[in-house]
PDB file of N, H, CA, C and O in Angstrom:
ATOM      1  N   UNK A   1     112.822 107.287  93.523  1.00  0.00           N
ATOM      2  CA  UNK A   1     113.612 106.666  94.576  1.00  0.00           C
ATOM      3  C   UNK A   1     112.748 105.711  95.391  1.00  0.00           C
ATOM      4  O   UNK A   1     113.083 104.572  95.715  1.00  0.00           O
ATOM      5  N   UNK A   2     111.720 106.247  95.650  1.00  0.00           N
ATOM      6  H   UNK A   2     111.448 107.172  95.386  1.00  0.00           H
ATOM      7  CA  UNK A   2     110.861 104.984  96.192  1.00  0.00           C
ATOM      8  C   UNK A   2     110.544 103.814  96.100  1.00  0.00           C
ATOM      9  O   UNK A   2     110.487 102.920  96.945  1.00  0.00           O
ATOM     10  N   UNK A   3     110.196 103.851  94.346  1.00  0.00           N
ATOM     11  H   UNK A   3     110.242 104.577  93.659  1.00  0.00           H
ATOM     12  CA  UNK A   3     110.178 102.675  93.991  1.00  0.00           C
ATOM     13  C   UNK A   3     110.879 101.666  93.488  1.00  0.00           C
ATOM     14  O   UNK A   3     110.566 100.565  93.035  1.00  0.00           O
ATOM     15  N   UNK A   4     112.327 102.481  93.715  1.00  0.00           N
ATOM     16  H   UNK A   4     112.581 103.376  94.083  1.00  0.00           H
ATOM     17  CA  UNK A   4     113.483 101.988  93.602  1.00  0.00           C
ATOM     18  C   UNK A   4     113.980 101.186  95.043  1.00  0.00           C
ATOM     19  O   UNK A   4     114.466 100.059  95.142  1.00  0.00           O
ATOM     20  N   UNK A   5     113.705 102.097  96.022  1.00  0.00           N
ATOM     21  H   UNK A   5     113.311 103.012  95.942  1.00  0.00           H
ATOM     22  CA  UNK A   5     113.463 101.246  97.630  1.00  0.00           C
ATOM     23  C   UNK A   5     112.834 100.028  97.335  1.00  0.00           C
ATOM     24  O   UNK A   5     113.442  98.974  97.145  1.00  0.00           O
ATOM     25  N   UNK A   6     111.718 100.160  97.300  1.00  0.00           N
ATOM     26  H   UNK A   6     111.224 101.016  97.454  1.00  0.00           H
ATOM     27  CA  UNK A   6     110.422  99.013  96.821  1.00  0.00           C
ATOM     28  C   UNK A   6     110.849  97.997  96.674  1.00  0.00           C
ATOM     29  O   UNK A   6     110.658  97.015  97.392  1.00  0.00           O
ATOM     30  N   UNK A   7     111.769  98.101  95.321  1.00  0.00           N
ATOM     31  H   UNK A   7     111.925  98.899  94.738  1.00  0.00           H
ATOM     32  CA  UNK A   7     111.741  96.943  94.549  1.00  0.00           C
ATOM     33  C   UNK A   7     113.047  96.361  95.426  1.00  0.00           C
ATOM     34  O   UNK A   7     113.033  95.166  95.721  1.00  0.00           O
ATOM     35  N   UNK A   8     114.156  97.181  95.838  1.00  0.00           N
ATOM     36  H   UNK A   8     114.167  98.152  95.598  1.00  0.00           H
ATOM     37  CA  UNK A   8     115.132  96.243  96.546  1.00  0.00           C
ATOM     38  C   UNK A   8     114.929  95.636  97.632  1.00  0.00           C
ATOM     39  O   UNK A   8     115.446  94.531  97.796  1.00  0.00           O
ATOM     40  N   UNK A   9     114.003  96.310  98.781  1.00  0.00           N
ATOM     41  H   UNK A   9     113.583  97.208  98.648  1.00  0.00           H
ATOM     42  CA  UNK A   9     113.450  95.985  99.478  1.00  0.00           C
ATOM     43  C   UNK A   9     113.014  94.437  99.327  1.00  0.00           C
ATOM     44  O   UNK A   9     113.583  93.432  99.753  1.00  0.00           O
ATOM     45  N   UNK A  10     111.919  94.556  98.645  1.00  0.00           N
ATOM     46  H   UNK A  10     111.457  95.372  98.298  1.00  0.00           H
ATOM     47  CA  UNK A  10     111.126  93.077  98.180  1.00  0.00           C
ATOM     48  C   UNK A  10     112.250  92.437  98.202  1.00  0.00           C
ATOM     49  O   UNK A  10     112.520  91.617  99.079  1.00  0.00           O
ATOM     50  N   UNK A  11     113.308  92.853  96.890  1.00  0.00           N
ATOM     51  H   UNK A  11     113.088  93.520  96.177  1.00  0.00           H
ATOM     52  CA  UNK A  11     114.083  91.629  96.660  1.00  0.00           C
ATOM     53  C   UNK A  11     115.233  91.186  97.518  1.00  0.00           C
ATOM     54  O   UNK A  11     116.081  90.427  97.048  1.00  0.00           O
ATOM     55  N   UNK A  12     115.282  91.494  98.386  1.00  0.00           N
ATOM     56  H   UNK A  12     114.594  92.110  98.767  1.00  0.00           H
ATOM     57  CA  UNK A  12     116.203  91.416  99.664  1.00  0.00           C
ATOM     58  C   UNK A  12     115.119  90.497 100.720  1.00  0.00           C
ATOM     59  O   UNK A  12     115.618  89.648 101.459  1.00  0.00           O
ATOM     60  N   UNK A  13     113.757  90.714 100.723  1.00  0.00           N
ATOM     61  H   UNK A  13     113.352  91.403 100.122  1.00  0.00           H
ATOM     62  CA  UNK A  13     113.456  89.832 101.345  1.00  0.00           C
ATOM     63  C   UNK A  13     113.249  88.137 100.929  1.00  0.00           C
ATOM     64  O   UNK A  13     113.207  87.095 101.583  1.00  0.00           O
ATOM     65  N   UNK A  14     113.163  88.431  99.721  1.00  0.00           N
ATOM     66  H   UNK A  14     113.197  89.278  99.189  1.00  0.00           H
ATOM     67  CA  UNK A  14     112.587  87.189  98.639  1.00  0.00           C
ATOM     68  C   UNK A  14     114.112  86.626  98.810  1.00  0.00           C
ATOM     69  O   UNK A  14     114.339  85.780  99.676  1.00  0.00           O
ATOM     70  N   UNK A  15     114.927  87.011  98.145  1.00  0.00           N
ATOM     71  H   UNK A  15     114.743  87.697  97.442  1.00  0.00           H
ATOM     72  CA  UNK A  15     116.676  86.477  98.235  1.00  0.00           C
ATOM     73  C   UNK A  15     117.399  86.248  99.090  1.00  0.00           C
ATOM     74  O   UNK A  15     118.121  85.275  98.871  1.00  0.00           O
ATOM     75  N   UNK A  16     117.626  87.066 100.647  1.00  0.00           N
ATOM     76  H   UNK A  16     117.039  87.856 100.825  1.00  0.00           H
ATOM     77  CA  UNK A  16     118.578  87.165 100.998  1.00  0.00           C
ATOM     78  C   UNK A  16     118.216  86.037 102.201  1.00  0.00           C
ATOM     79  O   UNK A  16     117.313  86.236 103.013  1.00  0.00           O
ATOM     80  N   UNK A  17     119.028  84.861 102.195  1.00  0.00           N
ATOM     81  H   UNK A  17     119.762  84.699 101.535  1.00  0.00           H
ATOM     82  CA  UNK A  17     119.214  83.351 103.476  1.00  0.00           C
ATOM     83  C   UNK A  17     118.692  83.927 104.809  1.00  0.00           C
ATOM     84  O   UNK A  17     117.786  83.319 105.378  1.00  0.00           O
ATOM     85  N   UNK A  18     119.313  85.311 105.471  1.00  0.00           N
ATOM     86  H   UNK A  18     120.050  85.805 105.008  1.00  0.00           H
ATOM     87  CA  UNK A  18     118.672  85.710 106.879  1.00  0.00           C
ATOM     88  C   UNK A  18     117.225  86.129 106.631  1.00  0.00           C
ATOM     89  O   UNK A  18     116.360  85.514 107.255  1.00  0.00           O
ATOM     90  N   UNK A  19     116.847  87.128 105.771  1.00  0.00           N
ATOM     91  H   UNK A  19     117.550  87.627 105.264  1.00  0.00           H
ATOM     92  CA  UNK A  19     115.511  87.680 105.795  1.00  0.00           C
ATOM     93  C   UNK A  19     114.542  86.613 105.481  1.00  0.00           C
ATOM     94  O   UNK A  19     113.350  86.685 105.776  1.00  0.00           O
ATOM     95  N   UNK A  20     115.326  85.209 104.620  1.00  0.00           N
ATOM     96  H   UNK A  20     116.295  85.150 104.380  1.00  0.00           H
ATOM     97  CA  UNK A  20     113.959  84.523 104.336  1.00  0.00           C
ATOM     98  C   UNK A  20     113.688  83.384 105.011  1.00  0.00           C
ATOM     99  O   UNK A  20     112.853  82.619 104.528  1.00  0.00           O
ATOM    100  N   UNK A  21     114.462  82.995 106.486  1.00  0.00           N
ATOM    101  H   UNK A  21     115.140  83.617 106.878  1.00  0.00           H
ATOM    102  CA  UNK A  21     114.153  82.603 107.509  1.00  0.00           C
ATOM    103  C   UNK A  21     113.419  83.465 108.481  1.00  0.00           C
ATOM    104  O   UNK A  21     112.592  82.897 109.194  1.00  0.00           O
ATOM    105  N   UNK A  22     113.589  84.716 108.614  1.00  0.00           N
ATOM    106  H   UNK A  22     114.260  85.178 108.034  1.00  0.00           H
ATOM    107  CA  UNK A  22     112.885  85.663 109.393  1.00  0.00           C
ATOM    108  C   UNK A  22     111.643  85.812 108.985  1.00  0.00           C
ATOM    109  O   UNK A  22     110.823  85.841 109.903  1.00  0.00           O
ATOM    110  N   UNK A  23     111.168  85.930 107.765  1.00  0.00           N
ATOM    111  H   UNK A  23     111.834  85.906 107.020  1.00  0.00           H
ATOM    112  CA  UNK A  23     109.663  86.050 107.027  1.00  0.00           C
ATOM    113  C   UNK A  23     109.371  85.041 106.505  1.00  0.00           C
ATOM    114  O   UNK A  23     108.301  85.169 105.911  1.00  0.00           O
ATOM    115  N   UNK A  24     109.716  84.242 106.436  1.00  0.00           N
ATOM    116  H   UNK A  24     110.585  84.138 106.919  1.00  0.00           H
ATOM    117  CA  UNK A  24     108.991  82.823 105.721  1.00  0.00           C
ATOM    118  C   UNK A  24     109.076  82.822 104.419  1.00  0.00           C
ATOM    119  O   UNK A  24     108.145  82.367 103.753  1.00  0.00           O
ATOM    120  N   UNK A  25     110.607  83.510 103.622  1.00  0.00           N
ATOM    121  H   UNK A  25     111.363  83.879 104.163  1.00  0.00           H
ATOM    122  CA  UNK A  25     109.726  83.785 102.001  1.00  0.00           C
ATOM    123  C   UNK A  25     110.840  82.372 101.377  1.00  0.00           C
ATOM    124  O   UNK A  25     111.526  81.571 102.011  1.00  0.00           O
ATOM    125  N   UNK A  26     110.608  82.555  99.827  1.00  0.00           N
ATOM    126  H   UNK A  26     110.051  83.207  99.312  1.00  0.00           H
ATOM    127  CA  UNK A  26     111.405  81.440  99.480  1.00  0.00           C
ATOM    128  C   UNK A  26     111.889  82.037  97.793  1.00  0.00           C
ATOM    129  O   UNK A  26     110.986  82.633  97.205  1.00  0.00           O
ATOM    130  N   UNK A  27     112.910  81.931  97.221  1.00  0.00           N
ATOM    131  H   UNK A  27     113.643  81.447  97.699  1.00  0.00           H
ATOM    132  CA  UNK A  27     113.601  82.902  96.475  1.00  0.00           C
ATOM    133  C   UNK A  27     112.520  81.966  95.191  1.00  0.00           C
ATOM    134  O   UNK A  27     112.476  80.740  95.095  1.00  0.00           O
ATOM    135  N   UNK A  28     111.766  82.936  94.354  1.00  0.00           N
ATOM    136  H   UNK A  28     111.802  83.932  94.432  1.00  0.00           H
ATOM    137  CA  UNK A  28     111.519  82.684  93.110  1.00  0.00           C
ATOM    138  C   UNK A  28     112.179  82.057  91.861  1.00  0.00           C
ATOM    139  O   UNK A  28     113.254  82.555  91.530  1.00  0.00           O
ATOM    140  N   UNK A  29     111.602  80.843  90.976  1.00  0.00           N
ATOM    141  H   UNK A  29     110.728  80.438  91.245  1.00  0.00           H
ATOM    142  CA  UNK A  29     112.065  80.003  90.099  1.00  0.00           C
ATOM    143  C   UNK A  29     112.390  80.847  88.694  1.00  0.00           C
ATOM    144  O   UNK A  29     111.954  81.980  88.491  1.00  0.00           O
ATOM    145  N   UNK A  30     113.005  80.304  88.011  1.00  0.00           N
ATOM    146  H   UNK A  30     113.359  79.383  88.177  1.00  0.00           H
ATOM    147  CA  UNK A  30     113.280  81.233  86.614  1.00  0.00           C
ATOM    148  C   UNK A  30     111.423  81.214  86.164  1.00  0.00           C
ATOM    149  O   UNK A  30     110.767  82.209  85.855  1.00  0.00           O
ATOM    150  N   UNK A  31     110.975  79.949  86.245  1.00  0.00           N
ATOM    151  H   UNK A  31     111.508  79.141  86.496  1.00  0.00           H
ATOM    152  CA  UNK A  31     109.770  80.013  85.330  1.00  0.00           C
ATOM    153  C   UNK A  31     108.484  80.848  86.078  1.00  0.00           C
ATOM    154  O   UNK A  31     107.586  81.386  85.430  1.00  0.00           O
ATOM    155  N   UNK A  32     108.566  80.854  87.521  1.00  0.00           N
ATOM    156  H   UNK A  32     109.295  80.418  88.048  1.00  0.00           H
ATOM    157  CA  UNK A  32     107.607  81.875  88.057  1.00  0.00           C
ATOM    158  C   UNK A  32     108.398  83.361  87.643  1.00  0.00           C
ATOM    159  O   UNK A  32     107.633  84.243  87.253  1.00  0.00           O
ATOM    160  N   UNK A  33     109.594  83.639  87.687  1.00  0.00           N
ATOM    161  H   UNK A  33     110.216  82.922  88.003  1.00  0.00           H
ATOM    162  CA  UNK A  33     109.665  85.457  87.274  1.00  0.00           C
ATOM    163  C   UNK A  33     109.073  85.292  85.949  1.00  0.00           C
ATOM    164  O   UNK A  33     107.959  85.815  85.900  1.00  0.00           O
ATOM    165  N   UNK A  34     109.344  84.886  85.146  1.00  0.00           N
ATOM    166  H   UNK A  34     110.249  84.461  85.186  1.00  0.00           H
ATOM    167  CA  UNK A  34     109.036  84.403  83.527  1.00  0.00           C
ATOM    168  C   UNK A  34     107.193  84.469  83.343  1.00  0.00           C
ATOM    169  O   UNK A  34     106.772  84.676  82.205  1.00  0.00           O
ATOM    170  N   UNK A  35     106.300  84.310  84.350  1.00  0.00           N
ATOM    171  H   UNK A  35     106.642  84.142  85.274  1.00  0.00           H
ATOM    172  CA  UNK A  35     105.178  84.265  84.135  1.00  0.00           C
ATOM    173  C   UNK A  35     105.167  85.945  84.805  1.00  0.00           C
ATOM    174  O   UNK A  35     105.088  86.942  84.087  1.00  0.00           O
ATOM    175  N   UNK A  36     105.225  85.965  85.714  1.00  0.00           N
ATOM    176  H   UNK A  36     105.289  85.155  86.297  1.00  0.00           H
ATOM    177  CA  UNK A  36     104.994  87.652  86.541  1.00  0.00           C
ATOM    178  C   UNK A  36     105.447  88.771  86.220  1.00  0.00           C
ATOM    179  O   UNK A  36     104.940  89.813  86.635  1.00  0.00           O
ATOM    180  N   UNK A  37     106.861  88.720  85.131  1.00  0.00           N
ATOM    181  H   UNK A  37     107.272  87.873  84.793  1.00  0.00           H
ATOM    182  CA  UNK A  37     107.553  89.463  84.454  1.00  0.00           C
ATOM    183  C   UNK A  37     106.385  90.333  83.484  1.00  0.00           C
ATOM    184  O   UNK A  37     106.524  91.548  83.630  1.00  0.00           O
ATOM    185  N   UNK A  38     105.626  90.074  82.836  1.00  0.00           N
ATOM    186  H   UNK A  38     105.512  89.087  82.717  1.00  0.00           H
ATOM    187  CA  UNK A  38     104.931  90.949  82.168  1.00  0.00           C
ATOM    188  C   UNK A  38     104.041  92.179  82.581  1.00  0.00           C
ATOM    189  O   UNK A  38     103.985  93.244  81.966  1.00  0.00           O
ATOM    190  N   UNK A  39     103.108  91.733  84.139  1.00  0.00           N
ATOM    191  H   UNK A  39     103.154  90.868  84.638  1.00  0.00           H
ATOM    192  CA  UNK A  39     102.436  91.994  84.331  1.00  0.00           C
ATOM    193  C   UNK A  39     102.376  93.859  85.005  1.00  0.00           C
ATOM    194  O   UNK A  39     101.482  94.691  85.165  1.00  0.00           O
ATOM    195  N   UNK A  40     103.776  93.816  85.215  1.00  0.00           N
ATOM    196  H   UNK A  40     104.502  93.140  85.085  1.00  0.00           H
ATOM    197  CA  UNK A  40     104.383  95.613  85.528  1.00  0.00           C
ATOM    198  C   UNK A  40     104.004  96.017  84.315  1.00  0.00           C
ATOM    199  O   UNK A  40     103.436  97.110  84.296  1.00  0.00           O
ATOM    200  N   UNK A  41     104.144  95.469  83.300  1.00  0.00           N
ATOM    201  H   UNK A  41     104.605  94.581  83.315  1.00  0.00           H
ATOM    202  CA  UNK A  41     104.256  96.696  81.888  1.00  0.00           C
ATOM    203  C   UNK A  41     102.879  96.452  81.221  1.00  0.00           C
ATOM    204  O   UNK A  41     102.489  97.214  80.336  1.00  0.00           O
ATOM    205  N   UNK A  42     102.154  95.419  81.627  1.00  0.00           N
ATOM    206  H   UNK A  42     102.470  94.800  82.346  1.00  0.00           H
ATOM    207  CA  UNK A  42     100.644  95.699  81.390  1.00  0.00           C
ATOM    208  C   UNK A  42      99.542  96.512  82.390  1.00  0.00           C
ATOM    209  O   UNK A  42      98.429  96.994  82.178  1.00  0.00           O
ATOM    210  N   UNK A  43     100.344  96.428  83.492  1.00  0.00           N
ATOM    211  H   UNK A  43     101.248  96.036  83.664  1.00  0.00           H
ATOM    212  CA  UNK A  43      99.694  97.320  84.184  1.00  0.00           C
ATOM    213  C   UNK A  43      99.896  99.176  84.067  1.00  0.00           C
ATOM    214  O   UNK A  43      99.156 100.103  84.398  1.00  0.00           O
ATOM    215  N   UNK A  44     100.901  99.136  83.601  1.00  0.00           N
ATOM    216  H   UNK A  44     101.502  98.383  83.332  1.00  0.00           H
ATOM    217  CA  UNK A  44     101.739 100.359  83.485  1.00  0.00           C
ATOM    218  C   UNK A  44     100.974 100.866  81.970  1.00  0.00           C
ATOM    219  O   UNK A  44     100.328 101.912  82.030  1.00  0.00           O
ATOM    220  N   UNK A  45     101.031 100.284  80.903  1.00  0.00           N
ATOM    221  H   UNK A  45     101.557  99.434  80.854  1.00  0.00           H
ATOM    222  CA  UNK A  45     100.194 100.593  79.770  1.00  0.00           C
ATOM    223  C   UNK A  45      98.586 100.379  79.631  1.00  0.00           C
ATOM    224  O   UNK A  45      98.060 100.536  78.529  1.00  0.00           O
ATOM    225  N   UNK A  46      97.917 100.063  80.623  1.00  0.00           N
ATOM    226  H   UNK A  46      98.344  99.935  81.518  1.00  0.00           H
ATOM    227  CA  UNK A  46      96.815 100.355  80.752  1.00  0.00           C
ATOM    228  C   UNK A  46      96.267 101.549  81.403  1.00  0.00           C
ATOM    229  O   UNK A  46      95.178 102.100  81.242  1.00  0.00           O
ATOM    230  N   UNK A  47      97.665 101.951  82.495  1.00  0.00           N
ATOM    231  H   UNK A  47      98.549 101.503  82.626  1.00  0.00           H
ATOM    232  CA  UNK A  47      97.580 102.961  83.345  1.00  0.00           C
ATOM    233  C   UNK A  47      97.493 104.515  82.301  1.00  0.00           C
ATOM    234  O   UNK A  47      96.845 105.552  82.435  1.00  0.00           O
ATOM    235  N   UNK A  48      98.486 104.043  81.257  1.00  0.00           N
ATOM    236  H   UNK A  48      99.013 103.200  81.148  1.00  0.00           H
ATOM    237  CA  UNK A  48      99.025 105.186  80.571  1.00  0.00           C
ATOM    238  C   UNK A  48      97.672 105.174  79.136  1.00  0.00           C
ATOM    239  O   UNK A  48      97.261 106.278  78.780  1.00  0.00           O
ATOM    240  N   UNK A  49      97.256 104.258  78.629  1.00  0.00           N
ATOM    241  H   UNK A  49      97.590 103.361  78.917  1.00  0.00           H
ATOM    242  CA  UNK A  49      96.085 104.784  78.198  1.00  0.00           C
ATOM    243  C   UNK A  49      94.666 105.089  78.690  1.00  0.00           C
ATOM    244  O   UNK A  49      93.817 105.708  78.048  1.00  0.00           O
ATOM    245  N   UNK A  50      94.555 104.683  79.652  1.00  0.00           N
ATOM    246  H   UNK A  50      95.244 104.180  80.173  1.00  0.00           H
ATOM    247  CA  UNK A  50      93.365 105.477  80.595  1.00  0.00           C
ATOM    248  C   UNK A  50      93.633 106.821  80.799  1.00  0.00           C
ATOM    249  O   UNK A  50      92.646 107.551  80.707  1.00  0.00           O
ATOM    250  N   UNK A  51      95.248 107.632  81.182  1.00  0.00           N
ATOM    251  H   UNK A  51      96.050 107.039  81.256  1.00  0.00           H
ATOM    252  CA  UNK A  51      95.844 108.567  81.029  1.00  0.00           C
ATOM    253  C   UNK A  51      95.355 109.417  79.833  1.00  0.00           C
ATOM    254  O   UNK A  51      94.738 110.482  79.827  1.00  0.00           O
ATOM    255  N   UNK A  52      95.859 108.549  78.704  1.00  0.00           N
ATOM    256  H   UNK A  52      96.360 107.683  78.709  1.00  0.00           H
ATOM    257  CA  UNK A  52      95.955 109.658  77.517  1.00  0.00           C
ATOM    258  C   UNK A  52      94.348 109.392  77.142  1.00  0.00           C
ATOM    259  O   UNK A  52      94.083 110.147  76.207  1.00  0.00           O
ATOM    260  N   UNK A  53      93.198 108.620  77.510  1.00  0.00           N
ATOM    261  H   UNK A  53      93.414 108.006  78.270  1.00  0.00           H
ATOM    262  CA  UNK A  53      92.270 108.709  76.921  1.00  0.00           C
ATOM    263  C   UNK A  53      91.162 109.796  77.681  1.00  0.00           C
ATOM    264  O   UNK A  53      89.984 109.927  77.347  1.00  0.00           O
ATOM    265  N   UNK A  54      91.835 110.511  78.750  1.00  0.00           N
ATOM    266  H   UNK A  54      92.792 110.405  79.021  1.00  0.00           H
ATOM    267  CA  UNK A  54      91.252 111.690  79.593  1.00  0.00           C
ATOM    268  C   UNK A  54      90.075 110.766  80.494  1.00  0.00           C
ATOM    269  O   UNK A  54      89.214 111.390  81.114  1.00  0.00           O
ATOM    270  N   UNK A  55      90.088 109.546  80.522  1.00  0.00           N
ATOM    271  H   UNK A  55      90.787 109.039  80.018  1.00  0.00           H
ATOM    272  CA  UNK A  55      89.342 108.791  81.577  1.00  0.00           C
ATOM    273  C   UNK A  55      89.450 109.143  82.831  1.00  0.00           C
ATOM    274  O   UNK A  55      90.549 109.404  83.321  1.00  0.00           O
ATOM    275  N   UNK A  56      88.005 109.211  83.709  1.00  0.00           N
ATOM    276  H   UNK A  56      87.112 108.999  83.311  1.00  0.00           H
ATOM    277  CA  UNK A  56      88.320 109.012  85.233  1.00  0.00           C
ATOM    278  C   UNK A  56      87.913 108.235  85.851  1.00  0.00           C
ATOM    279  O   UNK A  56      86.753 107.900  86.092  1.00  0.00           O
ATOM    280  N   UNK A  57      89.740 107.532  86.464  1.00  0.00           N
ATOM    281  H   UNK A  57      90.682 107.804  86.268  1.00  0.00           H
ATOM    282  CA  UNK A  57      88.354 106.770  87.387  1.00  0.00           C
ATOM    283  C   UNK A  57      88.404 107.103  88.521  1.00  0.00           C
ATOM    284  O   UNK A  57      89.254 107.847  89.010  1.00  0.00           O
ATOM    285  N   UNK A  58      87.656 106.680  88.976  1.00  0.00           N
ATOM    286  H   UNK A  58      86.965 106.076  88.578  1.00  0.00           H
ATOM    287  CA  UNK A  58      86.967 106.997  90.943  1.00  0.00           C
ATOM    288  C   UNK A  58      87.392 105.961  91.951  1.00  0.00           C
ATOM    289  O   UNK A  58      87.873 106.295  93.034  1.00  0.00           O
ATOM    290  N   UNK A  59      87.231 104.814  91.628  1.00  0.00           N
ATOM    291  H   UNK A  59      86.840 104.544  90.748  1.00  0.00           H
ATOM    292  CA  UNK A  59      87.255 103.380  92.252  1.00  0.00           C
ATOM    293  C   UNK A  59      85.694 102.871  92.476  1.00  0.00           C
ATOM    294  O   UNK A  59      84.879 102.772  91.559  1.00  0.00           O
ATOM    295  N   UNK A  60      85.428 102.562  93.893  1.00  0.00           N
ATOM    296  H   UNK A  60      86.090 102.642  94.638  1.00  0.00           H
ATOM    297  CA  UNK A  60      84.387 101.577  94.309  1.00  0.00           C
ATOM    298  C   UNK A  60      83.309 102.472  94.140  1.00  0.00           C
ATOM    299  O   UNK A  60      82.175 102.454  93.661  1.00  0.00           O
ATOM    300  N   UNK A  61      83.937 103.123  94.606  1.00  0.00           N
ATOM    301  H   UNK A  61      84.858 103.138  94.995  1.00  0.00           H
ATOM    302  CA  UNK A  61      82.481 104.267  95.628  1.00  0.00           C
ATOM    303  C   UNK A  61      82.506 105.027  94.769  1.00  0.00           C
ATOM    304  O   UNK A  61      83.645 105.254  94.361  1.00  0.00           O
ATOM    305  N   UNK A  62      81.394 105.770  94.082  1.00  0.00           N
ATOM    306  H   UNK A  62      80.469 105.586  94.414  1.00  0.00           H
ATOM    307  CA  UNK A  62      81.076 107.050  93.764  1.00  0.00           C
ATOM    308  C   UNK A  62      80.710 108.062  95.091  1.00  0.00           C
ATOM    309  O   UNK A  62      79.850 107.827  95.939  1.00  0.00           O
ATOM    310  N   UNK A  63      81.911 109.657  95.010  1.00  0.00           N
ATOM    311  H   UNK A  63      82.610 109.848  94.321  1.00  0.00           H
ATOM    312  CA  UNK A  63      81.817 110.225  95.778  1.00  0.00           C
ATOM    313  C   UNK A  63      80.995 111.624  94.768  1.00  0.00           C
ATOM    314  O   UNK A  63      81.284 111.773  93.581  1.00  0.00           O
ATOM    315  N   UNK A  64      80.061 112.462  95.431  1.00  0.00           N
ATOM    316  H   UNK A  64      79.827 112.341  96.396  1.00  0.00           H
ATOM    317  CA  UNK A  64      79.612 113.473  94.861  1.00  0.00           C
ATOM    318  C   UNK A  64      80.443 114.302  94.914  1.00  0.00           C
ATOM    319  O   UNK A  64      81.241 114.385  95.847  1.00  0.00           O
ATOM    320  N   UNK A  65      80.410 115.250  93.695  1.00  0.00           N
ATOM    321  H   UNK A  65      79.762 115.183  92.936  1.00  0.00           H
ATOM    322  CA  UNK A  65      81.718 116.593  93.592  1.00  0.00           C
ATOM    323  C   UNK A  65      80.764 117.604  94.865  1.00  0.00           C
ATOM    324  O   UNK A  65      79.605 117.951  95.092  1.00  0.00           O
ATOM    325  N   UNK A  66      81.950 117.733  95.359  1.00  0.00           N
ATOM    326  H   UNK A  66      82.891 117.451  95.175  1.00  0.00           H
ATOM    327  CA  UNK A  66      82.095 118.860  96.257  1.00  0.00           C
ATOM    328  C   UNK A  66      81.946 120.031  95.571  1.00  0.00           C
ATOM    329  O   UNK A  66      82.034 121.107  96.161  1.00  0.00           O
TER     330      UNK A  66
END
């Protein structure tokens, strides 16, 4: 459900004539979704084989195990 919020959210601000005078946004071209469109499901399948390859990651910082 959240990220179901998320995404309408965004797209209510990106789309809708009142919100995108209120925030400054401006509704996206067919050919910009067309470039950005991929990048959920490459992120999502990199996520999911780091997953299945029992990888960890940490991020920036290495923290010592407690």
């Amino acid at each position: 459900m959240g990220i179901a919020f998320e995404i309408a959210f965004a797209a209510a601000l990106i789309y809708l004539p009142p919100l995108q005078q209120l925030f400054g946004t401006a509704a996206l071209g067919p050919g910009t979704l067309a470039l950005i469109a991929p990048f959920p499901f490459a992120v999502w399948g990199v996520d999911e084989l780091l997953r299945l390859s029992g990888a960890r990651v940490t991020g920036w910082i290495e923290r010592p195990d407690s």
